[in-house]
C-alpha positions as MATLAB code, in Angstrom:
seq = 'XXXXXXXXXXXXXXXXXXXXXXXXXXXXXXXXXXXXXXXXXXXXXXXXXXXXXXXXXXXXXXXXXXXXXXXXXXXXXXXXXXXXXXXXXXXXXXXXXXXXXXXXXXXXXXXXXXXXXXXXXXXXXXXXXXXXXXXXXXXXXX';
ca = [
      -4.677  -17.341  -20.931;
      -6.903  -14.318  -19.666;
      -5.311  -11.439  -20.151;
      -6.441   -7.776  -18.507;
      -5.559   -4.506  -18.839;
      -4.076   -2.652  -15.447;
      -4.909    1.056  -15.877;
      -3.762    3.485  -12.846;
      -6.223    5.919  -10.684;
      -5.708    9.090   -9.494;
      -5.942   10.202   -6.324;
      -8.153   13.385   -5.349;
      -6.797   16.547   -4.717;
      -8.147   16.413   -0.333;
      -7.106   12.983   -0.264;
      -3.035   14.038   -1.161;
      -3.335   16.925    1.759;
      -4.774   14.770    3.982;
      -1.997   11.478    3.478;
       0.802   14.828    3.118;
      -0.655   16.978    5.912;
      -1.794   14.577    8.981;
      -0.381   12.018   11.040;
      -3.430    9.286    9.689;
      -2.558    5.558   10.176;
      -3.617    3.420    7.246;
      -4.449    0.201    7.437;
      -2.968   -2.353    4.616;
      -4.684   -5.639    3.625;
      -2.306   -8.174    2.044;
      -3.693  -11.532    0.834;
      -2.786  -14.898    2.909;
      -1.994  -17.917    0.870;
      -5.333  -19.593    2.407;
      -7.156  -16.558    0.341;
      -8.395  -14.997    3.641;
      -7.165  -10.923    4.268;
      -4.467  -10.050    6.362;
      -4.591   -6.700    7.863;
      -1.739   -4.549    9.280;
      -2.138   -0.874   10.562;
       0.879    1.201    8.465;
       2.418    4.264    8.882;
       2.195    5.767    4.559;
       3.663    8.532    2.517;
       2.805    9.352   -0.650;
       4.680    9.747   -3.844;
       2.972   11.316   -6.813;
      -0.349    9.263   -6.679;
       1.051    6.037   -5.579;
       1.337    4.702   -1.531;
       4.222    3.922    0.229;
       4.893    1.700    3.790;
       7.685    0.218    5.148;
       7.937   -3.784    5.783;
      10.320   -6.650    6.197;
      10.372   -9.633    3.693;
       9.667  -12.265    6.619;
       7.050  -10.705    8.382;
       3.497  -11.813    6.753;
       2.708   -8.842    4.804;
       5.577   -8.704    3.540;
       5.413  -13.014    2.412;
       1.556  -12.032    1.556;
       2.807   -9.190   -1.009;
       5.472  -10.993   -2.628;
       3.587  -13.952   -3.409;
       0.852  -11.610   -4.698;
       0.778   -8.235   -5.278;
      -2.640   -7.240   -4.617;
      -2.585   -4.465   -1.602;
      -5.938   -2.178   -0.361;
      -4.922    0.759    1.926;
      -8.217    1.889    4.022;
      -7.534    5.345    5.477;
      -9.939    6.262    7.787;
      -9.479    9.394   10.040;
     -10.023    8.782   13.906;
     -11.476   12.114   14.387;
     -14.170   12.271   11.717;
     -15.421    8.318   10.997;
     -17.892    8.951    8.436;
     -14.943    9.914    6.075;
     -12.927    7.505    4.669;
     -10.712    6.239    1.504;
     -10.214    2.689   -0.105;
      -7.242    2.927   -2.342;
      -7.164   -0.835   -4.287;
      -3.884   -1.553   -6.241;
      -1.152   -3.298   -7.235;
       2.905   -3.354   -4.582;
       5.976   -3.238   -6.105;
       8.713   -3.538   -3.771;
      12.158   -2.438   -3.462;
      14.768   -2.740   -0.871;
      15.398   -0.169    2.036;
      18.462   -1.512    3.921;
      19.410    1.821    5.349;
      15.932    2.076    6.459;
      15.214    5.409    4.790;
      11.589    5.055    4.858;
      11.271    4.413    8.044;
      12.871    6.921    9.230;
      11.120    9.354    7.386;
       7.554    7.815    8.602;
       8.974    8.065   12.059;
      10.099   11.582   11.914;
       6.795   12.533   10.998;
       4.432   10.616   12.829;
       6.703   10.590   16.490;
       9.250   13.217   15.567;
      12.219   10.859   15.827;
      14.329    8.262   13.688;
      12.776    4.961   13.424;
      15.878    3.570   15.062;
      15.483    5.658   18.124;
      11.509    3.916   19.084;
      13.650    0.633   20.011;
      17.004    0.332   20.054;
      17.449   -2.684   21.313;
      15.219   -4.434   18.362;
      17.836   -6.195   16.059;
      18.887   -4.771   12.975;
      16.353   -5.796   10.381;
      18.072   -3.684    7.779;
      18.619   -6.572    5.002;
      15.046   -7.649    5.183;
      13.510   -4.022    5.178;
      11.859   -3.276    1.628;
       9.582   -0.092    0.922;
       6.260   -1.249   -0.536;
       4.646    1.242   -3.430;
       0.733    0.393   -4.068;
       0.186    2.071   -7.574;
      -3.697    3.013   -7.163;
      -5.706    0.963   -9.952;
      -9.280    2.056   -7.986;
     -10.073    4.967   -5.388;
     -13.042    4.920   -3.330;
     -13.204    8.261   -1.419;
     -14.835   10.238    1.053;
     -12.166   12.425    1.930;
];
């Protein structure tokens, strides 16, 4: 059995402000079960050094992360492209029935609960889990 160590990395101090201080999108790539990347654009937060988005457990990303936990977040600003940061790492997931992450993400991205962008979608509340990529590398411009 191969065995390696999984050590954590920090993120910089301009890379925090910019994830706590602007409305960037992120995008998250999940792994398929073919091998081949599967890319979603995320609304993220971030909670001491590690990255969190919101999912459900049937949509792919959400499949894709709990069959393997292996997440990169690319952050790159619209209004300066020659910036950039590649956070690699490892999910964890938990579940958010009440949608709390959401809702926070929406309140700070559109200025309104996440509930209130569709209410006529159906309640996805049992499937919703918050994903948290613990950083293991950090490749940064920002």
């Amino acid at each position: 059995m191969f065995l390696r160590s999984v050590t954590t990395a920090e993120l910089s101090d301009d890379l925090k402000k910019h994830i706590d201080d602007t409305k960037v999108f992120a995008t998250a790539a999940t792994i398929d079960a073919d091998g081949r990347p599967h890319l979603t654009v995320v609304w993220i937060e971030r909670d001491g050094e590690d990255i969190l988005f919101s999912t459900t457990r049937p949509r792919k990303q959400g499949r894709n992360i709990l069959r393997d936990p292996r997440v990169t977040i690319l952050i790159l600003p619209p209004d300066n492209p020659y910036v950039y940061a590649e956070i690699l790492g490892t999910a964890t997931v938990t579940d958010d029935p009440k949608r709390d992450l959401p809702n926070r993400l929406a309140r700070k991205y559109v200025g309104t609960d996440y509930a209130d962008l569709n209410p006529e979608a159906p309640d996805d509340g049992p499937d919703r889990i918050i994903v948290r990529v613990t950083p293991q590398k950090v490749v940064s411009r920002i």
